[in-house]
Every structure is written in C-alpha cells, then in structure tokens.
N, C-alpha and C positions, 0 to 999 in steps of 0.2 A: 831885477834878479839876473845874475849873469853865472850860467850854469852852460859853461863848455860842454860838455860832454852832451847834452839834450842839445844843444847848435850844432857841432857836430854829426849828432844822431840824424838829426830832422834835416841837415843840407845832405848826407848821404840817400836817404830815402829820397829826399825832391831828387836829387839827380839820378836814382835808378828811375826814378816817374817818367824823369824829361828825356832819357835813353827810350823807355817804351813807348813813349807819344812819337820822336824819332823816327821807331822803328813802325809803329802804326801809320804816319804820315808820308814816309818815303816806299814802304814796302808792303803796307795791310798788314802786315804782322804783329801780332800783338802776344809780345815775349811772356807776360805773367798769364795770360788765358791759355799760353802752351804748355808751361810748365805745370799752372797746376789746376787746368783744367777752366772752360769758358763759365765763368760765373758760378764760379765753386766756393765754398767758405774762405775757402782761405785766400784766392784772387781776391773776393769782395774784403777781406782784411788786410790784403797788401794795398789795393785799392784805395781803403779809408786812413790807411796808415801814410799814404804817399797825400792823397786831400789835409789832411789833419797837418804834416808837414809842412804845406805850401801855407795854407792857414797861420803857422806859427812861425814860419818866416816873412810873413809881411812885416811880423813885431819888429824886423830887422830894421825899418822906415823911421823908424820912432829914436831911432840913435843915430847921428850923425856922423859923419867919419867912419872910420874903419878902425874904431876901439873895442867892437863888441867880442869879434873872434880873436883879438892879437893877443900874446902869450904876458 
C-alpha cells in the first residue's frame, strides 16, 4: 500500500519524537511533558502517536531503494 500522506504523517511525528529524545538526552528536558503537562492524556497520546510512528516506519525496510516516498 503506498499512501504518501500516512509516510509523510508518521516520518513528521518520529522526527518531533527524535527532537524530544534530543532534547531529553542533551539537556533533561522533555519538550512534550512541558507543554502539556508530565504524563497527562494528551503527553501519553503524543507519546503513543510518536511509538506507533516509529513502529510503522520500520515497514520502510521491506522496500528497497528510495521508491516508497518519491513523487
């Protein structure tokens, strides 16, 4: 199935993730438990939203080359 717009979605979301690990690992900061509060609904939904991404980008492995995101 090659549906741009969910690759796109899900490579935005992993790179706000790998921004907060980032900023968790260089500075103890942890930009989504600031914003919106340390283990608040909606942290543990950006959370699972940023897991669930990474999860569906491994699918990326399974295609060769660099055909899946090109126009």
């Amino acid at each position: 199935m090659n549906n741009k717009y969910l690759d796109y979605v899900a490579l935005t979301i992993a790179i706000i993730g790998a921004v907060n690990w980032g900023l968790i690992g260089l500075f103890s900061f942890d930009l989504v438990a600031f914003i919106f509060g340390n283990m608040s609904l909606v942290s543990r939904i950006v959370y699972t939203l940023v897991g669930l991404s990474g999860l569906y980008l491994v699918t990326f492995y399974m295609y060769p080359g660099n055909d899946r995101c090109d126009g």
